[in-house]
C-alpha positions in Angstrom: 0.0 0.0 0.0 2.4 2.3 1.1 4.5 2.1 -2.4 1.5 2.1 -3.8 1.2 5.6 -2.4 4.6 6.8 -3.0 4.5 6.1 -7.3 1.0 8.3 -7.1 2.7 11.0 -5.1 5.9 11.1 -7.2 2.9 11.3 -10.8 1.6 14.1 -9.6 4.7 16.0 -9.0 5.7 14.8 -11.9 2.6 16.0 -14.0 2.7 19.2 -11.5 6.3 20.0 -12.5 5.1 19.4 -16.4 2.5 21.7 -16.1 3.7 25.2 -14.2 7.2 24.2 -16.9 4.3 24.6 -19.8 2.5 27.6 -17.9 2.3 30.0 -20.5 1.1 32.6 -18.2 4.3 31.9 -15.9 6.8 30.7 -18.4 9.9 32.7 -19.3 11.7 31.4 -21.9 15.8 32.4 -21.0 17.1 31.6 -24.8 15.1 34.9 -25.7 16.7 37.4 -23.2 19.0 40.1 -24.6 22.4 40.7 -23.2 23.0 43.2 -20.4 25.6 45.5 -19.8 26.2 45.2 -15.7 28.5 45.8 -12.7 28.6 42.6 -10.9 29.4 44.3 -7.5 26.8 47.3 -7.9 25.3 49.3 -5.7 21.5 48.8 -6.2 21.7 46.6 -2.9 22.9 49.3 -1.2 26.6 48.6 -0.6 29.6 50.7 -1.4 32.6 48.6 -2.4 34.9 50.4 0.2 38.9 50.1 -0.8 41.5 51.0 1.5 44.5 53.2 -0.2 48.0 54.1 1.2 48.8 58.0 0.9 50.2 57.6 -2.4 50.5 59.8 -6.0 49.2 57.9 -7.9 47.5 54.5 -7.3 46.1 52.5 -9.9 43.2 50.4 -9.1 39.5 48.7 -11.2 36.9 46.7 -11.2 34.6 44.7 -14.0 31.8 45.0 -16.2 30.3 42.4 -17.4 27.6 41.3 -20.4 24.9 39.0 -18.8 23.3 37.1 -21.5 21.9 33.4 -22.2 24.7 32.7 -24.7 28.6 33.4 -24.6 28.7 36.7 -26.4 29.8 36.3 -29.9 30.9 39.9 -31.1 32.5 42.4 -28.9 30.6 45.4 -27.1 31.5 48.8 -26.2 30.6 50.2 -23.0 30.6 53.6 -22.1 31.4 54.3 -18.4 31.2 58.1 -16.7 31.3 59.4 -13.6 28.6 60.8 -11.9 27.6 63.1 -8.9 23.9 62.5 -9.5 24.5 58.6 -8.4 26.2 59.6 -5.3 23.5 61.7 -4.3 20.9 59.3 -4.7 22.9 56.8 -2.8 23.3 58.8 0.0 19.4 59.4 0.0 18.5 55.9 -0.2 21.2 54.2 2.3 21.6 57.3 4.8 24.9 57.5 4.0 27.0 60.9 3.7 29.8 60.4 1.1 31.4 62.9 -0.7 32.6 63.1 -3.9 36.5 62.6 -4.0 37.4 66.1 -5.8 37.8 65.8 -9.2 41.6 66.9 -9.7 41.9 63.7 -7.4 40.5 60.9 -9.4 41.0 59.9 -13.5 38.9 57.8 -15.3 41.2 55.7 -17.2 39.1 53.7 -19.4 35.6 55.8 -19.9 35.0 52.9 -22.8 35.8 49.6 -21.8 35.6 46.4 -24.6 34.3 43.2 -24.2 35.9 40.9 -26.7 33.8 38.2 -28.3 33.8 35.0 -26.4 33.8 36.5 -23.4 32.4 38.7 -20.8 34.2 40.7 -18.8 36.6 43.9 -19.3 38.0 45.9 -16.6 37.5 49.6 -15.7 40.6 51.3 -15.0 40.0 54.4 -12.8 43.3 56.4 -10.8 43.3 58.1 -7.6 45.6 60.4 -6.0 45.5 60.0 -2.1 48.4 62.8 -1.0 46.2 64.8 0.7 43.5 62.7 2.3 43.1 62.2 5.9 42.1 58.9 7.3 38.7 60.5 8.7 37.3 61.4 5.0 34.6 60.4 3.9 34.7 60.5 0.3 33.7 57.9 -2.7 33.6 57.9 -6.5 30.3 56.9 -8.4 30.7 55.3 -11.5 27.8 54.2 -13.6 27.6 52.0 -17.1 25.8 54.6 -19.8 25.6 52.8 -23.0 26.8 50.1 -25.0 27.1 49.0 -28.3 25.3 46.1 -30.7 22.2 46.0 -29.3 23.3 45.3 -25.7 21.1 47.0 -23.0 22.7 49.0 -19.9 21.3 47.0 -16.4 19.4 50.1 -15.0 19.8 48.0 -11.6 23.0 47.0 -11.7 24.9 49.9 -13.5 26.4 51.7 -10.7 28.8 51.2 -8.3 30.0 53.0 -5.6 33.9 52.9 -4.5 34.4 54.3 -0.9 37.6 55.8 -0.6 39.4 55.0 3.1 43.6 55.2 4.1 45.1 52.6 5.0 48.3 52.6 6.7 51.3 50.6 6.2 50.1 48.0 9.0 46.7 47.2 7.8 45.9 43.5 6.7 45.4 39.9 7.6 47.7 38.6 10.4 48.3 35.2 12.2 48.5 35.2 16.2 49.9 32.7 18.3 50.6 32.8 22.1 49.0 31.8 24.7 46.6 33.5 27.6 47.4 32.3 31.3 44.1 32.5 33.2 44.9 32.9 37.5 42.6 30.1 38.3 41.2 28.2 34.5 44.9 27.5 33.8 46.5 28.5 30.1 45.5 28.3 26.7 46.7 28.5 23.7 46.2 31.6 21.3 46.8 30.6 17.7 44.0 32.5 15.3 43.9 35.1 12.2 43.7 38.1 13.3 42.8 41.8 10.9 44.2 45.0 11.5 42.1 48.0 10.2 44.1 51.5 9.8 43.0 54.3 12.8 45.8 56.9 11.6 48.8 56.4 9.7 50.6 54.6 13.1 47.4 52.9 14.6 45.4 50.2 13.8 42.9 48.3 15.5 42.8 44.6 16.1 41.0 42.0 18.6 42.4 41.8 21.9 43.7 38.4 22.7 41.2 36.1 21.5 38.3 38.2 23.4 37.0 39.7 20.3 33.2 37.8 20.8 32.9 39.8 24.0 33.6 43.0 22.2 37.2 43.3 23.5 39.5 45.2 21.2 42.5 47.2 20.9 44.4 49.8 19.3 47.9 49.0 18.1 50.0 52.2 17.9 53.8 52.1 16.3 56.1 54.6 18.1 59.3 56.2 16.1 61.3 53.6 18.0 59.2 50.6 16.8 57.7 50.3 20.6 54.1 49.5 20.3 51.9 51.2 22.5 49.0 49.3 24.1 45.5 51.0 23.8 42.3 49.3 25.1 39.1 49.7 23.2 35.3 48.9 22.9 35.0 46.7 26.2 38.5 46.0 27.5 39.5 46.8 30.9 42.3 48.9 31.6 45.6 47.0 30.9 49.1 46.7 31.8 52.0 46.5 29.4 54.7 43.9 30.4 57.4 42.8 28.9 58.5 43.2 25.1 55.6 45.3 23.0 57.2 45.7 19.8 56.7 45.7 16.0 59.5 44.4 13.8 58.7 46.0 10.5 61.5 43.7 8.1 59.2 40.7 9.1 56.5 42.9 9.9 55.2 41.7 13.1 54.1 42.2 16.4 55.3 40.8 19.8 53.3 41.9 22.5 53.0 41.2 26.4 50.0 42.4 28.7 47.9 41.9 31.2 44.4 43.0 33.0 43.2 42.4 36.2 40.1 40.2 37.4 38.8 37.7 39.6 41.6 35.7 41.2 43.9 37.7 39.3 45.9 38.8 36.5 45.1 37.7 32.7 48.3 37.4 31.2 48.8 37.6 27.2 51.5 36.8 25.4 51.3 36.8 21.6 53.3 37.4 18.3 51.1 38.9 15.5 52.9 38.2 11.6 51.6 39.9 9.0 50.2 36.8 6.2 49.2 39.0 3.3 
């Protein structure tokens, strides 16, 4: 009986399937859509692409368009890309957002028309910045948006702009490995061994996760003296702590070696980690 059951169930799926697949009403046949000029990474979810910058003349940077469509495209496209202010400002409206637009003697588009060769579908945007006279508390971005293309090929009106942030980064910024270990006054020691991110503050700050406390919202701040002493400074919820010991950065292997400590129950939590740069 109960296979009996089952073949039933599985023909009417099977004639269910059939029919919403034949639903003329319903049915969108893909082989008929037109290629699309788009920027994968857009902004019409509201999210900036934020990129992080050393203080530099000139730095060199891009990011893809691409031509959506059912089949491989099989003659290349144009497409036209511009700046605009208008985008920014509607952004801002739509996210709450404040960004400014980077000053134009500050950015240069390199490629305003991009080409998609045939038999494929991407082609990069090439856009310079110069980053000389920012300050690491701007809050500027660029807005770039796709505004036509050639043989036939429709411009995505959702996915057609895209909106670079523009942040410094100092010369400690990236992804880091720690390993040490954190000696507890009464739950014994443990091992600290973990990837670790530093984001730029200034240009001789970052801020990273203290120990491996960052799940209870314990961070710190990371701050490179002239002498390549680090300075300790606690941040979000970490008690006030105690440098011991080495708290250094070595910048030919570019890392870290830090010793501190902060008082609690039964005593001292004592930290002991090295922080290499991986990236």
């Amino acid at each position: 009986m109960k296979k009996f059951l089952y073949v039933v169930a599985a023909a009417g799926l099977t004639a269910s399937l059939s029919s919403c697949l034949n639903d003329d009403e319903h049915y969108v046949d893909f082989k008929n859509v037109g290629a699309i000029a788009e920027i994968p990474s857009s902004a019409f979810y509201g999210i900036e692409d934020a990129r992080s910058y050393l203080q530099v003349a000139a730095a060199t940077d891009s990011f893809d368009v691409n031509i959506a469509s059912p089949n491989m495209p099989s003659q290349n496209t144009d497409v036209t890309v511009a700046i605009d202010p208008a985008a920014l400002t509607a952004y801002n409206t739509q996210n709450g957002t404040n960004y400014q637009i980077l000053p134009a003697s500050l950015y240069k588009l390199l490629t305003p028309t991009v080409t998609v060769r045939a038999g494929t579908r991407l082609a990069p945007v090439a856009f310079q910045l110069n980053t000389t006279t920012l300050k690491f508390t701007d809050n500027y971005a660029v807005p770039f948006v796709l505004k036509s293309a050639t043989n036939g090929v429709t411009v995505s009106s959702n996915y057609g702009t895209k909106i670079i942030a523009i942040k410094l980064r100092n010369n400690y910024e990236g992804t880091y490995q720690a390993t040490g270990q954190f000696v507890h006054p009464t739950a014994g020691t443990r091992a600290i061994n973990r990837s670790k991110t530093l984001n730029s503050i200034d240009a001789n700050t970052s801020q990273t996760e203290y120990a491996d406390l960052g799940g209870s919202g314990f961070l710190m701040w990371l701050r490179v003296n002239a002498d390549n002493t680090v300075t300790i400074i606690p941040r979000g919820s970490t008690p006030t702590t105690v440098q011991t010991g080495t708290n250094s950065y070595n910048p030919a292997t570019r890392t870290f070696t830090l010793s501190y400590q902060y008082a609690g129950a039964g005593g001292n939590r004592v930290i002991t980690e090295t922080i290499r740069r991986v990236n």
